[in-house]
N, C-alpha and C positions, 0 to 999 in steps of 0.2 A: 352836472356839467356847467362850467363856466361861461360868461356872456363876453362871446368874443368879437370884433368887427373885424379884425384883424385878416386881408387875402395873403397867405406866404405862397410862395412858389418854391418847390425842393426839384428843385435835378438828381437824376441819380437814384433815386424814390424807390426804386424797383426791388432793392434788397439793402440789408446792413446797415447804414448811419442814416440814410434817407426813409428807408420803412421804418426803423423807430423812431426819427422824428416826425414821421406824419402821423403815428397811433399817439401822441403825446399831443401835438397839436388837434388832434383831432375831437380829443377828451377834453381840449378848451375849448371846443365849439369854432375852432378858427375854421373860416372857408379854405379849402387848398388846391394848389394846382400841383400834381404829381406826373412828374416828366421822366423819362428815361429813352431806349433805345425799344426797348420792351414792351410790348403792348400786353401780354399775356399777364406779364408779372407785376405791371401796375396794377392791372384788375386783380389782380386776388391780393395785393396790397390794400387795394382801397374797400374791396369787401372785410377786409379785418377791422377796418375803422372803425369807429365810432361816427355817427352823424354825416355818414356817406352819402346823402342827398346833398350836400354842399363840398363835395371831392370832385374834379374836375379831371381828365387825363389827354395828358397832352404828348405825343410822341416828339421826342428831341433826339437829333443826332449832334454832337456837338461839332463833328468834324464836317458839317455840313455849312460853312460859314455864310453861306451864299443866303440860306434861310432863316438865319435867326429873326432879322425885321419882320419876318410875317407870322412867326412862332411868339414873339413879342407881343405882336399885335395882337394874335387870337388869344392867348394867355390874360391879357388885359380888356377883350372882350367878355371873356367869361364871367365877371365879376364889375367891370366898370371901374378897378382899379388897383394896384398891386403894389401892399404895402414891405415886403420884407423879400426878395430873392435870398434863396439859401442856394449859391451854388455849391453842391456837394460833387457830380458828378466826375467821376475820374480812375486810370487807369496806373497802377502801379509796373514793377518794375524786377525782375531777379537776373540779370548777367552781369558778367565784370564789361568792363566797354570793351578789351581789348577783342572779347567775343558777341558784340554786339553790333547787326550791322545797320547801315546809317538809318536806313527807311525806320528803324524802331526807336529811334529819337526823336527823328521825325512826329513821329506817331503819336510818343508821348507830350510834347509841345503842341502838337495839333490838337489834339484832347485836353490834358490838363491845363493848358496854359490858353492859347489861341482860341478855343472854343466855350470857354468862359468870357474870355473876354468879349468876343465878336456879340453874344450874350446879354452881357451887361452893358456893353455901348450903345445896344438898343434898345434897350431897356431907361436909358439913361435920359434921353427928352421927358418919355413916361413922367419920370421921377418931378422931372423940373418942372413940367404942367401942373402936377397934384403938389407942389411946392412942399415936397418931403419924400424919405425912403430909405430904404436899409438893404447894403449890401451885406450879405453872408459869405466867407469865403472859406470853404472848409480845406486848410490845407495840409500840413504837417509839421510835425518837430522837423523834418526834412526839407522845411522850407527855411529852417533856420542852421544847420548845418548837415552838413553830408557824409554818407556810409556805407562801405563796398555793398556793390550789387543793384544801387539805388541810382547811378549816376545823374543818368536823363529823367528820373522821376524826380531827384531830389532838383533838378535845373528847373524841372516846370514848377514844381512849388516855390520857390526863391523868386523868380518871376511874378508869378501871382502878391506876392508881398511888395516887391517894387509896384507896380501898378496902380494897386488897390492903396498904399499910404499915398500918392499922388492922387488918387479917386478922391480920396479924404482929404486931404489938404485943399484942392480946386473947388470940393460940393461941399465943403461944411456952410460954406454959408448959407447954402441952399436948401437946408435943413435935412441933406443926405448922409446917414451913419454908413459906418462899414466898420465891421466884426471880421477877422481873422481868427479861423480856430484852428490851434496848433496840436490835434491829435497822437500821442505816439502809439502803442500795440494796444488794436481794438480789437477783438472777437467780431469779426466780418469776413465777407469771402473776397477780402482784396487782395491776399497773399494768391488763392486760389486762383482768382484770375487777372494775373498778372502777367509780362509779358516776358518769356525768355529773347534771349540773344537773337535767337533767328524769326522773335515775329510771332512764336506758337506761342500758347496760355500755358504756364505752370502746371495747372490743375491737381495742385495739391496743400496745402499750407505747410505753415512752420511754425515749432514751437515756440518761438515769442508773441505770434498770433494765437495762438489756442490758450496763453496764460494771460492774455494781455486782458483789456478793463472790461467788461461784460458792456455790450454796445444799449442794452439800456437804458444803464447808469450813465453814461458816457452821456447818452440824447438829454436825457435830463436836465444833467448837468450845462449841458450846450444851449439848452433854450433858456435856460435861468440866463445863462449870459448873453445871450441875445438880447432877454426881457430888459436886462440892464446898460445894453447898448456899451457893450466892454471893447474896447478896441483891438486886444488882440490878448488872448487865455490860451492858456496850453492843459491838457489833458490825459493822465495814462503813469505808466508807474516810471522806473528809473530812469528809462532812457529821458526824461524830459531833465534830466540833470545836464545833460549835454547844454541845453539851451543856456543855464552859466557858467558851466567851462567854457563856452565859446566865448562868452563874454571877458571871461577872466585870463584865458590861455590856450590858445589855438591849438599849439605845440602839446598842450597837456589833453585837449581834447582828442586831436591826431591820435595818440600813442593811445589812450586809454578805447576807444574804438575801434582801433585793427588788433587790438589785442581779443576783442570780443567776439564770440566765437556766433554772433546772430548774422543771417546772411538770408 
């Protein structure tokens, strides 16, 4: 095991991108704070770990905005100091809008977008006291353009990227990083619990999800680029091509995506 001083904080932690990045981090010896909505499924997350006398579990709701300063606070009690937030936590998406009603847009701005933030803003004195820190924002190819079914999920991710490049532009000098990782089809249960049009959970996945990049590989690959302090990496197989058709041709993007039969 590695000699690591390093406290991360992962939201989200309870299953999928967040449990494989805490058994990875954990194998470095990093101390970690594991948050989610979940108490059950933190704990047998952090019984999987490695070096689980330095695992922490912190329940977070993120649509709770009212709490984060004292989730903040106990978070950075545990340890006496909090070098790296990985906000991973977050809720996807399956209707077309026109069958989507409003409270479920709602819901996903509240969650992905809103409740990261309110998160990291209190987390952000923290940062400036210990005169250093790294945001994590795990967000999507879908924060870079958009795809039926995804609407208000792809809105909260886009959001999250405006934010966090002003986080980074205002704290560089203050010796604060921030990583955007733009994920596209990972093997997790985020298809699964996703939200249909009227509010209920999919509870089922889709095949782009079940071929998509083994989550891993994916974790892996995500804290190497952490470890390097990358500003924003994208991950996963085709669909990350979309990210330079947007760049090169809107129009070309457009067509070649509703032509595609993932939904």
């Amino acid at each position: 095991m590695e000699k690591n001083n390093k406290i991360v904080w992962i939201t989200g932690a309870s299953s999928g991108i967040g449990a494989a990045l805490a058994k990875i981090y954990a194998d470095k010896g990093v101390k970690l704070i594991l948050s989610s909505r979940r108490l059950a499924a933190l704990e047998q997350v952090k019984s999987e770990c490695k070096n689980s006398k330095n695992i922490k579990i912190l329940p977070v709701d993120l649509s709770d905005f009212d709490a984060a300063p004292a989730k903040v606070q106990k978070a950075f009690d545990f340890f006496g100091k909090i070098d790296i937030l990985i906000n991973n936590a977050g809720v996807s998406q399956r209707s077309y809008i026109a069958d989507t009603r409003f409270d479920v847009f709602k819901k996903l701005i509240e969650i992905n977008y809103l409740g990261t933030i309110a998160l990291s803003k209190a987390l952000l004195p923290f940062f400036l006291q210990q005169e250093g820190g790294h945001y994590v924002v795990v967000s999507s190819v879908m924060g870079k353009y958009g795809a039926p079914f995804r609407s208000g999920y792809a809105a909260a991710k886009h959001a999250l990227h405006g934010f966090f490049d002003v986080m980074r532009m205002e704290h560089q000098k203050d010796n604060i990083n921030v990583t955007m990782i733009c994920p596209g089809f990972i093997r997790t249960p985020i298809a699964m619990n996703s939200l249909k049009g009227d509010g209920s959970v999919l509870g089922e996945n889709d095949q782009a999800t079940r071929k998509g990049m083994l989550v891993e590989n994916f974790a892996r690959k995500m804290v190497r680029s952490v470890d390097q302090k990358k500003w924003e990496v994208s991950f996963g197989g085709k669909e990350r091509l979309g990210l330079l058709l947007k760049r090169l041709s809107n129009k070309l993007l457009h067509n070649i995506v509703i032509r595609s039969k993932v939904r």
